[in-house]
C-alpha positions as CSV (number, residue, x, y, z in Angstrom):
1,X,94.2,48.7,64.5
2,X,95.1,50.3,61.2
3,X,94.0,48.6,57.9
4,X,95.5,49.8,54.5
5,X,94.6,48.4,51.3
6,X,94.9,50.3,48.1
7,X,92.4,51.5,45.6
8,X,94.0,49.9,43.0
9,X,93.7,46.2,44.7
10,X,91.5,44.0,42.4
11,X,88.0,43.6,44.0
12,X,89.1,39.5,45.2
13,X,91.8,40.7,46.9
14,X,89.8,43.4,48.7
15,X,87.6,40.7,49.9
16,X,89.8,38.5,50.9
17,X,91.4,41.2,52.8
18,X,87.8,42.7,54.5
19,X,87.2,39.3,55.7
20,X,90.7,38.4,57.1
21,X,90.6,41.6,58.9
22,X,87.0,41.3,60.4
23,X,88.1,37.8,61.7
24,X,91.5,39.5,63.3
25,X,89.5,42.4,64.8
26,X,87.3,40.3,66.7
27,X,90.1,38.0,67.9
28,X,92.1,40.7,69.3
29,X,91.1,42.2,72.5
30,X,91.7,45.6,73.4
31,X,90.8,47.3,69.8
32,X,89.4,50.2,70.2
33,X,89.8,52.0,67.2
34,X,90.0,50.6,63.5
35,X,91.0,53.2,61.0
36,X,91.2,52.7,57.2
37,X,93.7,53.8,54.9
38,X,93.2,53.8,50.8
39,X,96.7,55.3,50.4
40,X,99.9,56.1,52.6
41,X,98.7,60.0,53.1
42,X,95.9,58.3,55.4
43,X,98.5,56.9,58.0
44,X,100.2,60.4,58.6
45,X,100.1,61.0,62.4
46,X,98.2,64.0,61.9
47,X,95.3,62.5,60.1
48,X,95.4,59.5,62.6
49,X,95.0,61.6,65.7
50,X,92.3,63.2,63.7
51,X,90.8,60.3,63.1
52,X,91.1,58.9,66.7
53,X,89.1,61.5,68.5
């Protein structure tokens, strides 16, 4: 599962957005991996393998 949400998001958004996620994660089966993104550079393949091992 990748999450993105920007640095610039106002802090109610943000937790809006944690909790939404949290409830999806544990709804989904089969996640094994949750990685966060603050900005598009974060979801390169590269840093995503990176990130997975």
């Amino acid at each position: 599962m990748m999450c993105r949400s920007p640095a610039t998001s106002r802090i109610r958004a943000k937790m809006l957005y944690a909790t939404s996620k949290d409830r999806l994660r544990h709804e989904l089966d089969g996640v094994h991996y949750e990685i966060q993104a603050t900005d598009p550079t974060e979801m390169e393949l590269d840093v995503l393998k990176e990130r997975a091992y």
